[in-house]
DSSP file (Angstrom, degrees, kcal/mol; ACC not computed):
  #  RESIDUE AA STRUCTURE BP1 BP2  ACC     N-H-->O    O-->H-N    N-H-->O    O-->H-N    TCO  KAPPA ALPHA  PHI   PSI    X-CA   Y-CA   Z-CA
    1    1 A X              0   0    0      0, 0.0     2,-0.5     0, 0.0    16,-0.0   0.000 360.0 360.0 360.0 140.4 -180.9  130.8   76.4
    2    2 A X        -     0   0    0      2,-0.0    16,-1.3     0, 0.0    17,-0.5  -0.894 360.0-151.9-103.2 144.0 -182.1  129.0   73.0
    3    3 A X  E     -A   17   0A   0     -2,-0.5     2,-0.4    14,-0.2    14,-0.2  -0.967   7.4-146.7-112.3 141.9 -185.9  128.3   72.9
    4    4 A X  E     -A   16   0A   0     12,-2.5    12,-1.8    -2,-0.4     2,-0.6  -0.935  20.0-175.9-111.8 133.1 -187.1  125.8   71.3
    5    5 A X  E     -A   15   0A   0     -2,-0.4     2,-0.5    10,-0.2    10,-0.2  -0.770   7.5-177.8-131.3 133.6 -190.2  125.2   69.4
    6    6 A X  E     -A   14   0A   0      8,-1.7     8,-2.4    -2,-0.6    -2,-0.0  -0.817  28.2-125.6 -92.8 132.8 -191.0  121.7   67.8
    7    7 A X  E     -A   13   0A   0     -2,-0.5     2,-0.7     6,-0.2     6,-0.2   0.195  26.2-140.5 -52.8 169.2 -194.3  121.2   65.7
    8    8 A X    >   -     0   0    0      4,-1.3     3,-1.6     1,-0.1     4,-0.1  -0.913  14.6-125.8-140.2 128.7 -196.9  118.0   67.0
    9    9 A X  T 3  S+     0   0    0     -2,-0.7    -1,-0.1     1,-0.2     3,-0.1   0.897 113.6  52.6 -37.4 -52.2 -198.5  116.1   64.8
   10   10 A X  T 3  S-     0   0    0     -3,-0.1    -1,-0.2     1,-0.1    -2,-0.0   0.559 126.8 -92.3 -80.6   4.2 -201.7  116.5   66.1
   11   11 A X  S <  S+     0   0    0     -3,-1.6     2,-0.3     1,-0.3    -2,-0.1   0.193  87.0  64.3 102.8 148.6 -200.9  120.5   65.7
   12   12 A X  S    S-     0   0    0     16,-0.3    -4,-1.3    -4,-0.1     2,-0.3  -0.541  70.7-105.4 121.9-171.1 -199.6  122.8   68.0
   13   13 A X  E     -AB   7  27A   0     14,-4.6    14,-0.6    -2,-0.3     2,-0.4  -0.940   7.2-123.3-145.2 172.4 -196.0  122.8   69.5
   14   14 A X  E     -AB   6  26A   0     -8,-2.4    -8,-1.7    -2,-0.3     2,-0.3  -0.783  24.5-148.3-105.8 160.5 -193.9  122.3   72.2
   15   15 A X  E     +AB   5  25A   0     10,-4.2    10,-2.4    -2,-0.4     2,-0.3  -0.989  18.5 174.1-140.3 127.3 -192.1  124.6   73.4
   16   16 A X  E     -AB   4  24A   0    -12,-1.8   -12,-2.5    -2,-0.3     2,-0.6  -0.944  36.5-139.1-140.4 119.9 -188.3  124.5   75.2
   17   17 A X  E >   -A    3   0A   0      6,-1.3     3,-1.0     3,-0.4     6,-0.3  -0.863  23.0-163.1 -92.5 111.0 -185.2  126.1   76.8
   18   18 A X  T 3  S+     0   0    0    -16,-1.3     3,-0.2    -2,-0.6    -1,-0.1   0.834  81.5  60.2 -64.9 -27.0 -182.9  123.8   75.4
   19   19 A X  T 3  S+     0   0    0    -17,-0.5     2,-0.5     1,-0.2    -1,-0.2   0.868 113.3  36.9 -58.2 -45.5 -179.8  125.3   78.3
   20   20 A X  S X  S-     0   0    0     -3,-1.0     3,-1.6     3,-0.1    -3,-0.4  -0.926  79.6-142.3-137.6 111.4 -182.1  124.2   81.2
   21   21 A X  T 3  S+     0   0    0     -2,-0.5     3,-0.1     1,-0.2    -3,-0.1  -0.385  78.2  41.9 -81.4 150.4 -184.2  121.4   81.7
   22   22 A X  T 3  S+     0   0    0      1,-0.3     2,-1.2    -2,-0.2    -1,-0.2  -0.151  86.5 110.4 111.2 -27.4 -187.8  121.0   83.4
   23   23 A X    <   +     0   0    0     -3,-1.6    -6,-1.3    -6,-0.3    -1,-0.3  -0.691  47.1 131.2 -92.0 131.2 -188.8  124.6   81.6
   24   24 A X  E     +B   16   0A   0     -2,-1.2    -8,-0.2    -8,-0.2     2,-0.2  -0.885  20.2 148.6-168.1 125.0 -191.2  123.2   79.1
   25   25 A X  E     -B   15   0A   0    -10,-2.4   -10,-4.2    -2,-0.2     2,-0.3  -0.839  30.2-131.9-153.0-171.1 -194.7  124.2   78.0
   26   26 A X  E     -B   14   0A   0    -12,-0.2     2,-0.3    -2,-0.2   -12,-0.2  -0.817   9.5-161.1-136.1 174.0 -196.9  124.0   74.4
   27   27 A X  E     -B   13   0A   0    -14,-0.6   -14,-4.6    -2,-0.3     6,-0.1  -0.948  22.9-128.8-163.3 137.9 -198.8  126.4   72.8
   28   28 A X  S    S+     0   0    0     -2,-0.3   -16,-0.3   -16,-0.3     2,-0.2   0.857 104.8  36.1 -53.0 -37.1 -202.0  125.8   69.6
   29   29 A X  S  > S-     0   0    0      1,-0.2     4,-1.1   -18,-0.1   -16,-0.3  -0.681  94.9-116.0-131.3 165.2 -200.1  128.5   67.6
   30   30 A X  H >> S+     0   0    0     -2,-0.2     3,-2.1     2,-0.2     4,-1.3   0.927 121.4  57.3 -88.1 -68.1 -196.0  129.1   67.3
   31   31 A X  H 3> S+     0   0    0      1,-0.3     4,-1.9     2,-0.2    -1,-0.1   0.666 109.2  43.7  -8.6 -62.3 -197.5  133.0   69.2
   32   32 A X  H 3> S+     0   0    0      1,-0.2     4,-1.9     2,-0.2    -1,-0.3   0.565 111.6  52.4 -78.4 -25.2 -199.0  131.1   72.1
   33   33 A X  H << S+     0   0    0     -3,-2.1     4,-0.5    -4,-1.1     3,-0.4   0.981 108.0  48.0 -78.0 -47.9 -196.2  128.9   72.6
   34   34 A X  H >X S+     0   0    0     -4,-1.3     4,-3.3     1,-0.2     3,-0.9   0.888 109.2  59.0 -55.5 -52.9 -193.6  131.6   72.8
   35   35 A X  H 3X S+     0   0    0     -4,-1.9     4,-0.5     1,-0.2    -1,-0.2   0.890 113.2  36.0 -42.8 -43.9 -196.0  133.3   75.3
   36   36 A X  H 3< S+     0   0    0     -4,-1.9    -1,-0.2    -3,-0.4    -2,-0.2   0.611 105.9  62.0-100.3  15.0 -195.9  130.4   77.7
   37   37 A X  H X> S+     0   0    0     -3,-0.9     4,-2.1    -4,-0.5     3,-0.6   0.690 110.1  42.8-107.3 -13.7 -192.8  129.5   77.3
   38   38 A X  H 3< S+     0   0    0     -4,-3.3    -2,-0.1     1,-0.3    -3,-0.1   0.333 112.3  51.3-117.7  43.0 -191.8  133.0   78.8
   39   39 A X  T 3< S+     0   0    0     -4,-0.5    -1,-0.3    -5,-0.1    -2,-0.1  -0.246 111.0  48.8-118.5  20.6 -194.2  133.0   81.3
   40   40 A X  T <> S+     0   0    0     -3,-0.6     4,-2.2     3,-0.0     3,-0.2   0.342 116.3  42.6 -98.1 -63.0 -192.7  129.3   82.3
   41   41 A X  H  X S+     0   0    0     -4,-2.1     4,-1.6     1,-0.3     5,-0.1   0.671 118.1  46.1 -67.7   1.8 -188.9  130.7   82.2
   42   42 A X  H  > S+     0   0    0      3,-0.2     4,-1.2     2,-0.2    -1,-0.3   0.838 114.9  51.1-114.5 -54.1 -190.5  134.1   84.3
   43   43 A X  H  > S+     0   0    0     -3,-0.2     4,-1.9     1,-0.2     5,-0.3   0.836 113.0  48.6 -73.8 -31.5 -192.4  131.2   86.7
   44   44 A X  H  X S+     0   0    0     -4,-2.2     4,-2.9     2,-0.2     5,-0.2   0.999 104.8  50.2 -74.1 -61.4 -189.1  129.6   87.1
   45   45 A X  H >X S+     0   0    0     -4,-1.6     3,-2.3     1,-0.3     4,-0.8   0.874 106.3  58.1 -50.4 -75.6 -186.7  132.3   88.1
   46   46 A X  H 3< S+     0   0    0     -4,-1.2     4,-0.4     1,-0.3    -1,-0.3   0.386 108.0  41.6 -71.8 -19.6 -188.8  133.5   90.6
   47   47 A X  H 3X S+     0   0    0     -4,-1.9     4,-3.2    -3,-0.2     5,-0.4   0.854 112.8  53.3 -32.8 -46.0 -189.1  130.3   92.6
   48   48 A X  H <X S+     0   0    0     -4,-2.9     4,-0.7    -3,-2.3    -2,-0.3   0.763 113.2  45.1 -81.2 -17.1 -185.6  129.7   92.1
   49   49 A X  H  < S+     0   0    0     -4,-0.8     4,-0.4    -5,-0.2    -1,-0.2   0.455 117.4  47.5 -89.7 -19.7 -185.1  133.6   93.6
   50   50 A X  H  > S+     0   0    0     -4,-0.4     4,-0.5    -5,-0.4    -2,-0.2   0.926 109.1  53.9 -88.5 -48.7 -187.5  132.7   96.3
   51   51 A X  H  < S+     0   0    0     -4,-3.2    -3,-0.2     1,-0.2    -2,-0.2   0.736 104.1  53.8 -28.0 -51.1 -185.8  129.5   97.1
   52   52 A X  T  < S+     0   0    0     -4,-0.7     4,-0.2    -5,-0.4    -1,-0.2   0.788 105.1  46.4 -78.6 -31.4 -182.6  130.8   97.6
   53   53 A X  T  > S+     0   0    0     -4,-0.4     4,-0.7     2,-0.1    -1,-0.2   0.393  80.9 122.3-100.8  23.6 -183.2  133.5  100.3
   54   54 A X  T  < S+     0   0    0     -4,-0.5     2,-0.1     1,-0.1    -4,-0.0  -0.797  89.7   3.8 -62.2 142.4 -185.5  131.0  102.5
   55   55 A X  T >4 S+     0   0    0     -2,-0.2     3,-0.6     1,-0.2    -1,-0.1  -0.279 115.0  83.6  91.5 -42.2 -183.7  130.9  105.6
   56   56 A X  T 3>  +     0   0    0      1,-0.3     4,-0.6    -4,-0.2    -1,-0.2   0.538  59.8  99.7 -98.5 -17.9 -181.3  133.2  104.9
   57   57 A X  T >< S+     0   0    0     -4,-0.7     3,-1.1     2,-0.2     2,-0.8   0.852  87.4  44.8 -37.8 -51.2 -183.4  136.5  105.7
   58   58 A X  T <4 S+     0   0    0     -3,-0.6     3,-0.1     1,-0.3    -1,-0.0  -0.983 108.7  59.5-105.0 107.2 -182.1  137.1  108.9
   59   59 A X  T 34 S+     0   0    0     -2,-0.8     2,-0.6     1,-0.0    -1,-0.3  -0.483  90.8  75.6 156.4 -19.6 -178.5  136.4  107.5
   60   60 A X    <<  -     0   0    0     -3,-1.1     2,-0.5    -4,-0.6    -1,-0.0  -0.825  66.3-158.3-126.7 123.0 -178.4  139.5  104.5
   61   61 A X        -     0   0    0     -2,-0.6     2,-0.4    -3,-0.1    -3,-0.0  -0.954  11.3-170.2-116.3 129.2 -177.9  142.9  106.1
   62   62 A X        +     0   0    0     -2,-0.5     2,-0.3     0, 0.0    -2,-0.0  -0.849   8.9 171.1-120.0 144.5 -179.2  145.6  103.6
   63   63 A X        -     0   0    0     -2,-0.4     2,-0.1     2,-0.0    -2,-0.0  -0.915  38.4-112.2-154.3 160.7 -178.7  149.7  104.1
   64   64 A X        +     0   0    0     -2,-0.3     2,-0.4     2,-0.0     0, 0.0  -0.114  44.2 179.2 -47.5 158.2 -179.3  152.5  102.0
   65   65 A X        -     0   0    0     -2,-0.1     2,-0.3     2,-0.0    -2,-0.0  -0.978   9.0-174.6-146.6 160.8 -175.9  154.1  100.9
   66   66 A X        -     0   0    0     -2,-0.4     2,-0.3     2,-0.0    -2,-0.0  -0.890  10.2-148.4 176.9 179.8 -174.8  157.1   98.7
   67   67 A X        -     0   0    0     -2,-0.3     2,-0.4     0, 0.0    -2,-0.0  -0.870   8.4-162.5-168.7 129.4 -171.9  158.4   97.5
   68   68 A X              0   0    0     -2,-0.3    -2,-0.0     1,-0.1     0, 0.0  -0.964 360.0 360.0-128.7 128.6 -170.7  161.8   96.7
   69   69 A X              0   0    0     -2,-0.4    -1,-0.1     0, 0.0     0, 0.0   0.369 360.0 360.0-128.5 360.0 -167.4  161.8   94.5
């Protein structure tokens, strides 16, 4: 993923993953922007990991295993 971070005129910056759109946040300082912008991509996946097994719980059979070679 590239992040991107653009200045603003009235100061601060935005901040971007240019691969996937909708993750977007700003930050006062280039520091603070980098901080929310991976605590935005961190916010994202984990919808998008909760999202996909709604429903689907009772579908995914899990066991322990091991393995002696």
């Amino acid at each position: 993923m590239t992040a991107a971070f653009e200045p603003c005129e009235e100061g601060g910056f935005i901040a971007y993953v240019q691969e996937i759109s909708g993750i977007n946040t700003q930050g006062e300082t280039l520091e603070e922007a980098k901080a929310n912008l991976a605590e935005a991509v961190n916010l994202v996946f984990e919808e998008m990991r909760a999202t996909s097994r709604k429903g689907e719980a009772n579908k995914i059979i899990t066991q322990t295993m091991s393995f002696s070679f």
